[in-house]
Every structure is written in C-alpha cells, then in structure tokens.
N, C-alpha and C positions, 0 to 999 in steps of 0.2 A: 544448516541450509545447504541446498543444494541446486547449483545453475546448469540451465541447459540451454547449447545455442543452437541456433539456426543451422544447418547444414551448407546452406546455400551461399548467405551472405556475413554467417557470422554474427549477428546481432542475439540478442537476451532475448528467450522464447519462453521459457519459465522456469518460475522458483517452488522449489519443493521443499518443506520443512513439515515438523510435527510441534504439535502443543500440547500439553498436557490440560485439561478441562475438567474442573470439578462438577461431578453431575447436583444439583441444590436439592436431589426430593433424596439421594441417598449416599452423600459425601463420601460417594465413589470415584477415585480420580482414574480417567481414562486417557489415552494419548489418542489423538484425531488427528489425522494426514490432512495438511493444507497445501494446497499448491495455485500460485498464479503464474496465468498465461498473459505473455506481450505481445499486443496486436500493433499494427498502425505507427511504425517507428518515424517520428519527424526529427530533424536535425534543430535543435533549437539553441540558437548559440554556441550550435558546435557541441550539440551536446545530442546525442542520440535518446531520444525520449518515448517511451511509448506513449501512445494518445488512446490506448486501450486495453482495461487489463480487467480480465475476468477470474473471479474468484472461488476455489471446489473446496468444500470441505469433504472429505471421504468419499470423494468422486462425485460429488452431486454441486452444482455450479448454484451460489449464496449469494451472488452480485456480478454487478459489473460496474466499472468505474470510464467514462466516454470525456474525457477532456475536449475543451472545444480550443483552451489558447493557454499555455505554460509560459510562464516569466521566471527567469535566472537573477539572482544576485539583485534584486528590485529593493529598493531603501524601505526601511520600516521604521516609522515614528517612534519616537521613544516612550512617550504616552503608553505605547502598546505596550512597554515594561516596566512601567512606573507601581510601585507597591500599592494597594489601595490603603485609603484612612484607615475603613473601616469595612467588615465584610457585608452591608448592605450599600456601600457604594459599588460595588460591582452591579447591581441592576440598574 
C-alpha cells in the first residue's frame, strides 16, 4: 500500500494498492490498481476521519462511500458474538 497526503494540511488524500483478481470465464489471474480518495475530513473524537471516500479500479471510479455520522469505541453486545446452536439459527 501506498499513502499520499495532502500538501496543504497534511491530512490522508489517498491510498494506492494492487490486488490480484482471478478472471472466472479464463482462470487468468490479473493484478488491478485500486486506489481510494479522502474527501471531507471531520475530527471525530479526535480522531481525523474521512466522511468521503471514493473508490477507482484501474482508473475508472466503482463507488463511493458518503457517511452521514461515525462513532468511536461504542460498546457492542455480546449477543453480537455469541456462537450460534445451530447454522439455521442465524436466520
């Protein structure tokens, strides 16, 4: 991976990395350049967060992700880790 900041303020502008992707009709494995951009930096708990981050695959933009509200260190029920009985209790 690879970071690149902001010139101005210093803050995380984007991340460059590659993946390797198996193509499924000719189990050709290719390497694809991904890279995300950070837009819209909010201070959230002291914690500098983008609130927007857009997604390229080989230069051509695949997403974007728009937060509207980020929470830090928020308590999570145990429930939420608990093994199930049986694999149709998860539905």
């Amino acid at each position: 991976m690879e970071y690149e900041f902001a010139a101005t303020d210093g803050t995380p502008a984007k991340v460059l990395y590659k993946r390797k992707l198996k193509n499924p009709d000719t189990d050709e494995v290719v390497e694809v350049a991904e890279e995300d951009r950070l837009f819209k930096h909010v201070s959230v708990d002291g914690v500098l967060t983008p609130f927007i981050i857009d997604h390229f695959r080989n230069g051509v933009q695949t997403s974007r992700i728009n937060y509207e509200s980020v929470e830090y260190n928020k308590p999570l029920p145990d429930t939420l880790f608990a093994k199930p009985a049986n694999i149709k209790a998860i539905k």
